[in-house]
C-alpha positions, 0 to 999 in steps of 0.5 A: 560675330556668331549669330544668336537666335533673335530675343534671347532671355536672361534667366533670374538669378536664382535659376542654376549656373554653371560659374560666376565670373570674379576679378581679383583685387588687383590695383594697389593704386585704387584701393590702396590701403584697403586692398588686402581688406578688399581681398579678404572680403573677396575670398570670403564671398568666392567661397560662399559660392563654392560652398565647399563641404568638409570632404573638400567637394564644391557644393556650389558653382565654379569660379572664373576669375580675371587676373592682370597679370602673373603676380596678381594670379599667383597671389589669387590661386594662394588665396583661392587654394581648394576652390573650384576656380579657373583664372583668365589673363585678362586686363581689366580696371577695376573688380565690378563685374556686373557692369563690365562684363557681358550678360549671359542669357539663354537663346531659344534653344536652350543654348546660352550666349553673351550679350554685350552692351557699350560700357562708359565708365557709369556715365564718365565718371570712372573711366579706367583702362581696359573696362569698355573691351572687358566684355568682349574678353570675357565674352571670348574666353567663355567660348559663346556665341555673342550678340552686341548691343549698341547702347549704354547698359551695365548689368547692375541696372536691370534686375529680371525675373526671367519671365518677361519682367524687367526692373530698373530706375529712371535715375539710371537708363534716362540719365542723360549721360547714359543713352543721351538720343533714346527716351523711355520708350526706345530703352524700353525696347532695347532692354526687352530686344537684348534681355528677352522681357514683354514689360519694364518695371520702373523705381525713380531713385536709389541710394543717397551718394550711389555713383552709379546713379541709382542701380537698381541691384542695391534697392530693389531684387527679385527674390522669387516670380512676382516677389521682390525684396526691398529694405525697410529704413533703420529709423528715421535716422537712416540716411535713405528713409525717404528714398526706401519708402518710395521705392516700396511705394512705386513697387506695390501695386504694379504687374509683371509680365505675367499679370501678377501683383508683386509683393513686395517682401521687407529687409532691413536697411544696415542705416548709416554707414558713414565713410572717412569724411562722415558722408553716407555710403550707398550700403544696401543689403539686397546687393546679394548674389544668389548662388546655387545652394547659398545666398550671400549678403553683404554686411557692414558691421551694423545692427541690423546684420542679422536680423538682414541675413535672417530675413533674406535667407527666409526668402530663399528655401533651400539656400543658406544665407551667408553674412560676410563683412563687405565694408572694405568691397563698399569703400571702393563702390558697391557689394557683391552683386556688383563684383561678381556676373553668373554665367546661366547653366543650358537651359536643358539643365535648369 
């Protein structure tokens, strides 16, 4: 294992990057009849990230997509055709790279490394082949040196200003099937060890039927130092208005790292999205992922669409909000953020 300068820091998400890393809808499977809906939505969003201009330049960043197998990579590069993409063979289970692949971050010097933490199927219960050994592939192909932490932790569980400040949930990290021997204090300073933050910021819950136990890139994000965005409920009909409201709560008033006030800045909540059996799904517009000149939003074909990449674009001067249809990418267990891990630019170029 290569050796990192100790207390490494992931930079926000809204700092340059130098690629995103994506797998392709690849498991008839698991997705079944969605799959060709699942990767349509895909390609939708890889080029919202590359942002490619009329004259065919990519304004954006460069993808590195997974790929199982042969089949499945010519299948991709049809799909992706004039995108600036690399394809990695590299087996894997399912497309939520958030969670299983490493999380880049800058060492002191500048230079970035993989951190790579234990994956466990979000608490047991989707354990599927190759996704526990996707981060050190992934880790390996990016040609960094790499740093493993020994404890539970997917990516979409901890959100960062890359300022010192982390925020996540208690339903998540103190869920016993997530690091069952360490209490709040021990993944407080874990968290802070591995991602270079001095304060963790809590929420108690997420999202209604959310099986990773309450992620906190579907509730709560960073959208700027000392600012976090959150979604206001769509009625008293929504199905997370209780949730929504106290997440809010337990947000205003509390400090970062840096001794500053969050402000907490409103989105709307898309409101029910119901599933084929009628139960709610854990729809969120803030699961977006900041690219380098776009924003992209996740959409599910409800009213407040607009009004969700309006606002959410207002947050981000000089990016352009980017509505796509990520319905099919929620019947499988999230959004975008959930499917896709940025790869930080050297710090020199930030």
């Amino acid at each position: 294992m290569s050796k990192i300068s100790p207390r490494p820091v992931q930079p926000a998400e809204w700092a340059p990057h130098d690629s995103v890393w994506l797998a392709w809808p690849s498991h008839a499977d698991l997705w079944q009849e969605a799959l060709p809906d699942a990767r349509a939505a895909f390609v939708a969003f890889a080029r919202g990230i590359a942002d490619v201009d009329a004259e065919g330049r990519a304004r954006g960043e460069s993808l590195d997509v997974l790929v199982p197998d042969a089949a499945n990579e010519a299948e991709a590069r049809t799909a992706l055709a004039g995108l600036p993409v690399r394809f990695h063979r590299i087996p894997f289970g399912d497309i939520w790279m958030r969670d299983i692949a490493p999380i880049f971050v800058h060492a002191a010097d500048g230079s970035l490394a993989a951190a790579r933490f234990r994956f466990n199927g979000w608490g047991g219960k989707y354990v599927l082949p190759h996704d526990a050994d996707v981060a050190e592939r992934v880790a390996v192909a990016s040609g960094l040196p790499t740093r493993a932490f020994d404890f539970v932790l997917e990516g979409g569980s901890v959100e960062v200003d890359g300022e010192g400040t982390i925020l996540t949930s208690e339903q998540c990290l103190l869920h016993p099937n997530r690091n069952p021997t360490l209490d709040r204090a021990a993944i407080e300073r874990a968290l802070c060890e591995a991602l270079g933050g001095t304060k963790v910021l809590w929420v108690t819950e997420g999202l209604v039927n959310d099986h990773t136990d309450g992620h906190i890139d579907t509730i709560a994000r960073y959208v700027a130092p000392g600012v976090v965005a959150v979604m206001e409920p769509a009625g008293d009909d929504d199905p997370n208005a209780d949730v929504l409201r106290r997440i809010a709560a337990e947000l205003e008033g509390q400090t970062d790292a840096a001794g500053r006030t969050l402000r907490v800045a409103r989105v709307p909540s898309p409101g029910a999205v119901l599933d084929e059996d009628g139960e709610p799904m854990p729809a969120s517009h803030v699961n977006f992922y900041i690219a380098n000149t776009t924003v992209i939003v996740p959409t599910y074909g409800t009213a407040t669409a607009g009004a969700a990449v309006a606002a959410i674009g207002a947050l981000f001067p000089g990016r352009r909000a980017i509505g796509v249809d990520a319905k099919a990418i929620l019947e499988g267990g999230g959004a975008f953020h959930c499917i896709s891990q940025q790869q930080p630019a050297r710090k020199e170029r930030a």
